[in-house]
C-alpha positions as CSV (number, residue, x, y, z in Angstrom):
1,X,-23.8,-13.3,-18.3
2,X,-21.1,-11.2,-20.2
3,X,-20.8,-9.1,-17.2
4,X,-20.7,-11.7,-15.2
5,X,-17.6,-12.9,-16.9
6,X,-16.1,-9.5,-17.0
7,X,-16.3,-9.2,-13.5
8,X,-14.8,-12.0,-12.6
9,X,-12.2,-11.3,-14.7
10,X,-11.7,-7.9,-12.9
11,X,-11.6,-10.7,-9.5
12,X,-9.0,-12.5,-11.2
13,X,-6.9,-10.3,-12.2
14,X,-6.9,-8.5,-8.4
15,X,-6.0,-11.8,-7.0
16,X,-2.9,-12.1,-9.4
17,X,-1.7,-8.5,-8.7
18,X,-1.9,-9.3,-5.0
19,X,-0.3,-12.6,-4.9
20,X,2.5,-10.8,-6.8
21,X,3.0,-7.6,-4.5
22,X,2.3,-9.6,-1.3
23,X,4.0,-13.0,-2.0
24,X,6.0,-13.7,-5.0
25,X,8.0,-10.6,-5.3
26,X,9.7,-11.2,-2.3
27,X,11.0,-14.2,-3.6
28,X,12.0,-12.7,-6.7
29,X,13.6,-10.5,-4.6
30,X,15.6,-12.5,-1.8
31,X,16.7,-14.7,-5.1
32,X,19.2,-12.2,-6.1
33,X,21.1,-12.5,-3.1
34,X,23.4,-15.0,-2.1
35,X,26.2,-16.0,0.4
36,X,29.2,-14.0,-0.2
37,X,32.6,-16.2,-1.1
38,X,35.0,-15.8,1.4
39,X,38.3,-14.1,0.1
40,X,41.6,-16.0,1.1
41,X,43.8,-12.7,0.8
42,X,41.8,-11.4,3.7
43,X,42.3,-14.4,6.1
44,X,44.0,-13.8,9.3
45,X,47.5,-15.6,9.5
46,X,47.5,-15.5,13.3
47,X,45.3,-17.6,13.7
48,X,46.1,-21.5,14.2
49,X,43.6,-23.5,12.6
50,X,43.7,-27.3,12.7
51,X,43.3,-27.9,8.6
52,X,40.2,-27.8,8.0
53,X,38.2,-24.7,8.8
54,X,34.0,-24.7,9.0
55,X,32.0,-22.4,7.2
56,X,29.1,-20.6,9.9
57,X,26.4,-19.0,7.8
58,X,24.8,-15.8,9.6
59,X,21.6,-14.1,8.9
60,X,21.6,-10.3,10.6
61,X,18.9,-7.8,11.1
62,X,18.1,-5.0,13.1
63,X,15.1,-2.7,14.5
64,X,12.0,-4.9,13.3
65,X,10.1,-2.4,15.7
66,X,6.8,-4.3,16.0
67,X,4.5,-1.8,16.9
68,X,2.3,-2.3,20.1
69,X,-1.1,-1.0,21.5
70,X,-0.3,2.3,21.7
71,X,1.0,3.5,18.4
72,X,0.2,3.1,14.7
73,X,-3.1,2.3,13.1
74,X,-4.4,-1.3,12.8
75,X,-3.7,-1.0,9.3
76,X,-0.4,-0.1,9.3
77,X,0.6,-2.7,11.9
78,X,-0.8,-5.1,9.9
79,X,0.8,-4.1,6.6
80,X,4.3,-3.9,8.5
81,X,4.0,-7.5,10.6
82,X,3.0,-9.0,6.9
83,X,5.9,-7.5,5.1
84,X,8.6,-8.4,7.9
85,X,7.2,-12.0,7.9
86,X,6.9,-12.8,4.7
87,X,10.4,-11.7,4.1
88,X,12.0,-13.4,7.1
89,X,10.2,-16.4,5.9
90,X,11.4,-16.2,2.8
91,X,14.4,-15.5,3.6
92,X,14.6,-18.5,5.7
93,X,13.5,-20.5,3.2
94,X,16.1,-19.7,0.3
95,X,19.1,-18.6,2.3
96,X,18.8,-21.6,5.3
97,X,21.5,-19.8,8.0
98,X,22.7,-21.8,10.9
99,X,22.4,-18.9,13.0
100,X,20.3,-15.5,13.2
101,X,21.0,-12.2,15.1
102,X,18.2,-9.4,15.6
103,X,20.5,-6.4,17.0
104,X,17.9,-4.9,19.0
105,X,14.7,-2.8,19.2
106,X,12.2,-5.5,18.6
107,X,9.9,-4.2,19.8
108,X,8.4,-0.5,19.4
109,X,6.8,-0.1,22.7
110,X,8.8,-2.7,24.8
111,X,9.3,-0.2,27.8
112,X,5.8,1.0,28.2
113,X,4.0,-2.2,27.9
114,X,2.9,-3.7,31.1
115,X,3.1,-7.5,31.2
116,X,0.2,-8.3,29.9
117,X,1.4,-6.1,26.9
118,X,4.8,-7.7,26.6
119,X,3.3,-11.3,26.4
120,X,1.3,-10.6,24.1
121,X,4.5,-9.0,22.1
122,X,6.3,-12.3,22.8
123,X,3.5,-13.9,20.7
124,X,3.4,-11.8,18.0
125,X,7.3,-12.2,17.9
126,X,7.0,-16.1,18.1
127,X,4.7,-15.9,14.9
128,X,6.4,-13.5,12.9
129,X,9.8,-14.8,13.5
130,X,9.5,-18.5,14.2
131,X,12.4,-20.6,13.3
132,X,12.9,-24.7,13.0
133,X,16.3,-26.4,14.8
134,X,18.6,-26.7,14.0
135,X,18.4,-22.9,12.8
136,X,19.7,-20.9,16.5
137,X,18.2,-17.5,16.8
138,X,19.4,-13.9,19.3
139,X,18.8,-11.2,20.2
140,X,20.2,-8.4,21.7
141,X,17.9,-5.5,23.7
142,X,17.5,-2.0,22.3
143,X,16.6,1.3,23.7
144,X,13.0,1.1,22.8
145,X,13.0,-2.6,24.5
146,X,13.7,-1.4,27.5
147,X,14.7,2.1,27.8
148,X,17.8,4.9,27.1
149,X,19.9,4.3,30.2
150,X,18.3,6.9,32.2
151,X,15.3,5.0,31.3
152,X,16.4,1.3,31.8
153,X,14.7,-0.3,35.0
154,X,16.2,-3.8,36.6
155,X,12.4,-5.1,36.3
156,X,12.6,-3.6,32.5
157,X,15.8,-5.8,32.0
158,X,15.0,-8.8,33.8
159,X,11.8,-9.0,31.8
160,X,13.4,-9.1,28.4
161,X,16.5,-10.7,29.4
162,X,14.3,-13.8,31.2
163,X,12.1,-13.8,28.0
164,X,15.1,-14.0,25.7
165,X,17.3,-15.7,27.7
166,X,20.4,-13.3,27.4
167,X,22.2,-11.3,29.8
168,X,24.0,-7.8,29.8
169,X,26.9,-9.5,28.0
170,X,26.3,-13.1,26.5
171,X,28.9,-15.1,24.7
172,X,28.1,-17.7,22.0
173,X,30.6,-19.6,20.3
174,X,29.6,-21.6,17.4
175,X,32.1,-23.9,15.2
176,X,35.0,-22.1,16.7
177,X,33.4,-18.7,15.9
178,X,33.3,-16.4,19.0
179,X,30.1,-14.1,18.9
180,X,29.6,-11.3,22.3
181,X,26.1,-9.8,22.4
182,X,26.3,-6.6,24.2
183,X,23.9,-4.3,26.2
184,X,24.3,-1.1,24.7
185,X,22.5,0.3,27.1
186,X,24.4,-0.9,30.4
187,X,27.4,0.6,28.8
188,X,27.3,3.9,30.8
189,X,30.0,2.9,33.3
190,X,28.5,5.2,35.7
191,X,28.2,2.3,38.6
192,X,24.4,1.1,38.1
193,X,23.4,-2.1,39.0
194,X,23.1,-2.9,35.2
195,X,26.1,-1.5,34.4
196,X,27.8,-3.6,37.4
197,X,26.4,-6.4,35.9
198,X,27.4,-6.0,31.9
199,X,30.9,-5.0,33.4
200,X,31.8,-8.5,35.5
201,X,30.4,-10.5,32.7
202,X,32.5,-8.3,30.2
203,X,35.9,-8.9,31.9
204,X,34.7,-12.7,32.3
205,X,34.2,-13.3,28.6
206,X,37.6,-11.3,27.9
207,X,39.4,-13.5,30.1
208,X,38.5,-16.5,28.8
209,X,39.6,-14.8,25.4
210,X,43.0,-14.2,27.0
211,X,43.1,-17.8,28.3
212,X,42.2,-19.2,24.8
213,X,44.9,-17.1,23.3
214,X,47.5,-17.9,25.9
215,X,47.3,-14.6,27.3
216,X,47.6,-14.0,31.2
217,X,46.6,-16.5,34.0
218,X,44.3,-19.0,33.5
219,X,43.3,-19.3,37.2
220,X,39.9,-20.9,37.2
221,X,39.1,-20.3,34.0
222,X,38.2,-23.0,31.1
223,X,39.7,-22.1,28.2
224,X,37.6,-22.7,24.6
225,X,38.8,-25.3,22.3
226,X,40.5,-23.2,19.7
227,X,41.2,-18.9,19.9
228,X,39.7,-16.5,17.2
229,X,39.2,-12.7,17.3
230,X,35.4,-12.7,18.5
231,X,32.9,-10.8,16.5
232,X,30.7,-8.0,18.5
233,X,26.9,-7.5,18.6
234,X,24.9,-4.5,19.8
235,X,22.7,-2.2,19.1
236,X,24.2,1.1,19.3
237,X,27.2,1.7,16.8
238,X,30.4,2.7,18.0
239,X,31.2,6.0,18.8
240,X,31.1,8.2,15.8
241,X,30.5,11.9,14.8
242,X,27.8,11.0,12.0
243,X,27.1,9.2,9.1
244,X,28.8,11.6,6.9
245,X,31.4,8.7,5.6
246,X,28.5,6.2,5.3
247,X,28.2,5.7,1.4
248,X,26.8,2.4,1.0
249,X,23.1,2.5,-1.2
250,X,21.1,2.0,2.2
251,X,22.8,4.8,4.0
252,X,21.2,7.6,5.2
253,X,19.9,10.4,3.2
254,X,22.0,13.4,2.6
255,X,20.2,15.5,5.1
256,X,20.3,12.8,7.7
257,X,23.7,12.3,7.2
258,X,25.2,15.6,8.5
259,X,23.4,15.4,11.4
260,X,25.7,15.0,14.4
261,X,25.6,11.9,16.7
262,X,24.8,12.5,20.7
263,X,26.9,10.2,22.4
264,X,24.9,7.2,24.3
265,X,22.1,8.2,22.1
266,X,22.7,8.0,18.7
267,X,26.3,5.9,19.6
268,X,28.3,4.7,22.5
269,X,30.2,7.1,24.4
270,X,34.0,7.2,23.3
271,X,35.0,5.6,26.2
272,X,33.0,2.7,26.1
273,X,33.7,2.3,22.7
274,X,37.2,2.1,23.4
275,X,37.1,-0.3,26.3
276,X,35.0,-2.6,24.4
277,X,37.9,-2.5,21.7
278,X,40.4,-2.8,24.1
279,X,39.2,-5.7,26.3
280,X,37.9,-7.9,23.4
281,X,40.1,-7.2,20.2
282,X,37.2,-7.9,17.8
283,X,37.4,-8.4,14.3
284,X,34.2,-7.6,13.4
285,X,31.6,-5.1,15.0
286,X,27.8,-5.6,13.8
287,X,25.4,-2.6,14.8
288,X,21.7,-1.5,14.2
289,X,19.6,2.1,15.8
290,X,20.2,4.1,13.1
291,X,18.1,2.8,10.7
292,X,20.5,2.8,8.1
293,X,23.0,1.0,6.7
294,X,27.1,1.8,7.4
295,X,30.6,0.5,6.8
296,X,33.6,2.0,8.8
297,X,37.4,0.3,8.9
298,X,39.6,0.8,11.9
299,X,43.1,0.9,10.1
300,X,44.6,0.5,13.2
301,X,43.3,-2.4,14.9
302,X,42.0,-3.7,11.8
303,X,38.4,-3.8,12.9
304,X,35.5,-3.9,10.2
305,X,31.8,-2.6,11.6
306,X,29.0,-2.7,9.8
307,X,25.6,-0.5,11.0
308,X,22.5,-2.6,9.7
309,X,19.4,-0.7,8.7
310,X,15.8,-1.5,9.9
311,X,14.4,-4.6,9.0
312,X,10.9,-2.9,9.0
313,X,9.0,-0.7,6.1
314,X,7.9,2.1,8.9
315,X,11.7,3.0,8.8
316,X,12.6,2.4,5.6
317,X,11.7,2.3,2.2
318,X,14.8,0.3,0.9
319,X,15.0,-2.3,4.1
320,X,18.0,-4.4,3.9
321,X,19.2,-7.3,6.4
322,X,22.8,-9.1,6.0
323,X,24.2,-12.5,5.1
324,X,27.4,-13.1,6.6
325,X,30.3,-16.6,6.4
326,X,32.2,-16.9,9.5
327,X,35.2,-19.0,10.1
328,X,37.9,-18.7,13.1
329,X,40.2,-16.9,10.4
330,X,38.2,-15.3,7.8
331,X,34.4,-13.3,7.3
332,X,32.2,-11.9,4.3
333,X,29.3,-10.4,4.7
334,X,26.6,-8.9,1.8
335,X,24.0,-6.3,2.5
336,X,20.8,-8.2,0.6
337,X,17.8,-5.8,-0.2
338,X,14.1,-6.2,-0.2
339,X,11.4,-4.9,-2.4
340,X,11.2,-1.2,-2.0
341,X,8.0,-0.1,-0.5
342,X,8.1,2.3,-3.7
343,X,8.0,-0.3,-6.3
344,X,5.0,-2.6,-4.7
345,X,3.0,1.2,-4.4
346,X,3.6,1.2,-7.8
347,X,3.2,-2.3,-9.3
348,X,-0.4,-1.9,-7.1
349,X,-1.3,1.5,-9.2
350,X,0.2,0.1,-12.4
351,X,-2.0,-3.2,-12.1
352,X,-4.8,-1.6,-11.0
353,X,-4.9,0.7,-14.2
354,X,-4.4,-1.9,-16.5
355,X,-7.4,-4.4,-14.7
356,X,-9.8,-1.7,-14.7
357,X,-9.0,-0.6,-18.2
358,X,-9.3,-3.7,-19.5
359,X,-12.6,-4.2,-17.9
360,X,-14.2,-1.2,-19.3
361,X,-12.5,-1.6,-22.8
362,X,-15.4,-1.9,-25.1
363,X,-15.5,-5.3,-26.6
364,X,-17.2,-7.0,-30.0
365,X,-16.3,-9.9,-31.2
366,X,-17.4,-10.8,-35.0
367,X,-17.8,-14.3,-36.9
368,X,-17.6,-14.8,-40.4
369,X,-20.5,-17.2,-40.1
370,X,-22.7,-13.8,-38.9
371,X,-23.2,-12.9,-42.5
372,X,-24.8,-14.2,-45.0
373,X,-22.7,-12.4,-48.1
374,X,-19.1,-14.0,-47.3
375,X,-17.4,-11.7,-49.7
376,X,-18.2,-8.9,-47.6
377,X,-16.6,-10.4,-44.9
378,X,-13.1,-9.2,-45.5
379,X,-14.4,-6.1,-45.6
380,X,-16.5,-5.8,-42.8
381,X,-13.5,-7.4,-40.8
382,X,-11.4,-4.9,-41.8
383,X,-13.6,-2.0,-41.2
384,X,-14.0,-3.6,-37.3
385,X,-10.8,-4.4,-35.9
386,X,-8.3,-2.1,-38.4
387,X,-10.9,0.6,-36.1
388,X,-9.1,-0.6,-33.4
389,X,-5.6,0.1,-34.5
390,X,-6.2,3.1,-36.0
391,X,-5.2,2.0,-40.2
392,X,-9.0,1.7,-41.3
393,X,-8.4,4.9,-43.4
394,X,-5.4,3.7,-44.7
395,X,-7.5,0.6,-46.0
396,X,-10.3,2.3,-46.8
397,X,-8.8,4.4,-49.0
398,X,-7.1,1.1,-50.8
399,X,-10.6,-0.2,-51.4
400,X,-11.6,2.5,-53.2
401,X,-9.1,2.6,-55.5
402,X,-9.6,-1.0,-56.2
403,X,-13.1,-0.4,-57.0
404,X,-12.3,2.2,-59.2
405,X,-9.1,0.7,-61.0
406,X,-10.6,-3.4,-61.8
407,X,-7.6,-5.3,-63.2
408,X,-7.9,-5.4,-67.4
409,X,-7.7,-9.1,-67.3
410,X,-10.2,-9.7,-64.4
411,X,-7.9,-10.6,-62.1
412,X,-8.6,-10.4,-58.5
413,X,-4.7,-10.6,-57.5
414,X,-3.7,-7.2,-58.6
415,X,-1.1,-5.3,-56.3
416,X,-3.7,-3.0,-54.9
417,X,-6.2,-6.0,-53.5
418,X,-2.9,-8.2,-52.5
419,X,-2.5,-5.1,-50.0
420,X,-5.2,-5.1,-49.1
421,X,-5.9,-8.6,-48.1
422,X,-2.7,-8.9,-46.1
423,X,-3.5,-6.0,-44.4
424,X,-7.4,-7.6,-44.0
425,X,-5.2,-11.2,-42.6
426,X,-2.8,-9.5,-40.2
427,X,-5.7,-7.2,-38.6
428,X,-7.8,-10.9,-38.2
429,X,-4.5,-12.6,-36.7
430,X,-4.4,-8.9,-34.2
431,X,-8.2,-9.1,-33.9
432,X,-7.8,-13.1,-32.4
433,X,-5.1,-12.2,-30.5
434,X,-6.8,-9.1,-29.1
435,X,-9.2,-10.9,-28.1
436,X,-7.9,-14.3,-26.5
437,X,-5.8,-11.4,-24.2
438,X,-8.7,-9.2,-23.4
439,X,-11.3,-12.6,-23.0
């Protein structure tokens, strides 16, 4: 029966370690983070607002990388889908956004899936990253979504774009916030039908801009309620050497940083980058790929991009996503960790230790009603939990001295035996409390 117990102790105590690595600690987590306060030094003074300006709360994240039939171990893609969806959930839950942006490379294996595959990857997504209205969520295509450029099919394309209901270049606009969600990958300018595509709805949305503004001909154009600078979405960062200047704490490690960038692999090409800048004057350039988080300034123009890191574990051990506050003049954003995949490891081995010691810890518990002589009781006590703790000696040697010194007026609250018996009260008051912890 006493084994019995023990073991389900041992049970009990495996539950409670796993209900805090796999559920709680994300929310003690996520808690930490908040909104960031938007600064009025930094609002733009160009722009005509009508009095009162609203608040649009973001939620960003990058490269979730579900990982499909082809690569990974069960295992591991069940570990990963867990951890993303618990802290999207979670996330969710505590931070409510009106709006949520996944900047590409959903999926791991999006271009080599068949259709059958990609369904059953639409799914998966729906599941992992379900969200209630009026919460909006998009998403913008990455390379491993549907191919490097040289890779990128129209069938490819179609497919994700018809599932996600996005185009090369998409425009949302959202309480006279301006968001454009850009394919990376169609920004080759080398003629392709893609590119063709991305192009004409580029100079489309950057019209209406100019419209807004009260810039150029409005000829057949319908211009949006009020103008702000709009605020860029795509997956590859803008051109850029390296992430040598990165020095944010979910940047990329010091060998990784010196590594230099291919252009329209690791970043856009310089000239797309520019025309991008040129044709939409953004404010505000929000990125993924890398894995790793980034801030650059543009002094010149004034332009702020931020590279977000991978949402997923299999990239990352410190995963981060963003919280943003947009207004037509005015943006914060704060980078908002999760739990390292470092620290669960080693809550798990920690816990573990400490269940299975206490398990096999030798136990005795002792009564005074056990004996029949209760003024050996003390010292019986004494001998069996001061064991324990390692003083025994130290008491045993105070006993003897007693027995050899008896007080001259027969006393039995001499110096000697008051040590002792406070030592004998605070080793019972240990030995209970022992006990209720390890019972």
């Amino acid at each position: 029966m006493r084994l019995k117990f023990a073991f389900m102790r041992f049970l009990t105590g495996i539950f409670i370690l796993a209900f805090l690595c796999e559920f709680l600690i994300y929310y003690l987590v996520l808690y930490q983070c908040s909104y960031p306060v938007l600064n009025p030094e930094f609002e733009d003074s160009s722009i005509i607002t009508n009095g009162t300006v609203e608040e649009l709360r973001a939620m960003i994240l990058a490269d979730t990388h579900l990982l499909g039939p082809y690569r990974g171990h069960w295992f591991d893609k069940l570990r990963r889908e867990w951890q993303m969806y618990r802290s999207f959930q979670s996330a969710v839950a505590i931070h409510n956004p009106d709006i949520i942006f996944i900047l590409g490379d959903i999926f791991d294996e999006g271009m080599w899936t068949t259709q059958t595959e990609f369904d059953a990857y639409l799914k998966r997504f729906a599941n992992l990253f379900n969200v209630e209205k009026p919460i909006e969520l998009f998403v913008v295509p990455g390379n491993h979504d549907i191919g490097f450029h040289y890779r990128m099919s129209p069938n490819l394309e179609h497919r994700f774009s018809t599932a996600f209901k996005s185009r090369p270049v998409s425009f949302v606009s959202r309480r006279n916030v301006h968001f454009v969600l850009i394919n990376s990958m169609a920004m080759e300018g080398d003629g392709c039908s893609i590119c063709q595509k991305a192009e004409k709805n580029l100079k489309t949305v950057a019209a209406k801009l100019r419209c807004t503004k009260g810039v150029g001909v409005c000829k057949g154009i319908k211009p949006l309620p009020s103008y702000s600078k709009p605020i860029i979405l795509q997956h590859f960062p803008m051109y850029r050497e390296s992430d040598e200047s990165c020095q944010e704490i979910d940047s990329a490690p010091p060998v990784l940083k010196n590594e230099k960038f291919r252009e329209r692999w690791e970043c856009l090409s310089r000239e797309a980058s520019e025309m991008l800048i040129e044709m939409l004057r953004p404010r505000v350039i929000l990125t993924g790929h890398t894995h790793h988080g980034c801030y650059r300034f543009y002094p010149e123009s004034k332009i702020h991009e931020y590279t977000v890191p991978s949402f997923s574990w299999r990239n990352k051990n410190n995963p981060t996503f963003m919280l943003g506050v947009f207004t037509s003049n005015n943006h914060a954003l704060e980078r908002c960790p999760l739990p390292q995949e470092t620290t669960v490891i080693a809550l798990y081995v920690i816990g573990l230790f400490v269940n299975i010691f206490i398990y096999f810890l030798p136990r005795r518990r002792f009564s005074l009603h056990e004996h029949k002589n209760p003024k050996t009781c003390p010292q019986k006590l004494t001998t069996i939990v001061c064991r324990k703790f390692q003083i025994f000696a130290v008491l045993r040697l105070h006993a003897r001295r007693q027995k050899s010194k008896p007080s001259l007026d027969g006393s039995e609250t001499s110096g000697a035996q008051c040590r002792v018996y406070l030592c004998v009260i605070l080793c019972r008051f240990l030995s209970r409390l022992f006990s209720r912890l390890m019972w």
